[in-house]
Steps between C-alpha positions, in 0.01 A plus 500: 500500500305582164518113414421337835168770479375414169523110619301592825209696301527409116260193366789280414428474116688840470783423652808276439639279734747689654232860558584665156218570263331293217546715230331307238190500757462886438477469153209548293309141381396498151163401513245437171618506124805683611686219679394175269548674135753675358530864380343572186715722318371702180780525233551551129410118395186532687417843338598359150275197596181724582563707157459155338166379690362863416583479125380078508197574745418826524509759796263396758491115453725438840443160524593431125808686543535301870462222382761479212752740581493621844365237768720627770233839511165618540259691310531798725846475478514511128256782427719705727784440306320517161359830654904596521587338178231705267522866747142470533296495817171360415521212277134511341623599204726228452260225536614224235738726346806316371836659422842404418798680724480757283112578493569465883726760459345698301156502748831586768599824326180630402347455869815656593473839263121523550591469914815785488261699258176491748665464845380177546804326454545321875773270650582390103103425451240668307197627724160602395400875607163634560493791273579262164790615402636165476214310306515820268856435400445145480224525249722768326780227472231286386407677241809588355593087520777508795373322685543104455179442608330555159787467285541097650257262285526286790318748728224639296191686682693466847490886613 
């Protein structure tokens, strides 16, 4: 009886021939980017690929970096992950910096300890706090040389 209804009220694109449902109907359409490109998926080659456009271009010059090494992603895209790669929040300070995987690193841990050691360690990211805590530790690591930021030739004057 449940088939013979569905044929008497059901527009007939849902339904099969013989009154049973059209599943594939029901499903969801991919509409957009979604349906015509594939997954981009965000691996260990690709991270190894943005450490090199940082050291050759710098941090900050997206389209450089696109351009040679990473066409498949955006700017956006890439200062979020650069953002993850150095555990730091704001990249101001990084402007044109350059760094090998180990000044990358290095820039990791230090964000890391100044984060844990302030508070402002959040979801594996160094954030900035209102009080200064943070900019007070970074100038401390500055001044003793930890940080890579003035102990890199390549970055000189970027803080």
């Amino acid at each position: 009886w449940a088939k013979s209804l569905r044929l008497l009220v059901s527009p007939p694109e849902i339904l099969e021939a013989d009154g049973t449902i059209h599943q594939e109907w029901f499903r969801p359409k991919l509409i957009g980017k979604a349906s015509s490109e594939p997954a981009k998926k965000w691996g260990e080659e690709q991270k190894d690929l943005l450490v090199e456009g940082i050291h050759k271009h710098g941090c900050g010059n997206w389209k450089e970096i696109i351009a040679e090494f990473l066409p498949a992603w955006d700017g956006p895209d890439l200062k979020q992950k650069t953002a993850r790669l150095l555990g730091c929040q704001g990249l101001a300070r990084y402007k044109g910096w350059k760094g090998d995987r180990a000044a990358v690193r290095a820039e990791y841990e230090l964000n890391r300890r100044i984060g844990e050691e302030t508070g402002c360690w959040k979801g594996g990211v160094l954030v900035c706090d209102d009080e200064g805590k943070v900019q007070a530790k970074l100038e401390e690591a500055n001044a003793v040389g930890c940080n890579t930021l003035t102990t890199n030739p390549n970055t000189a004057n970027v803080n």
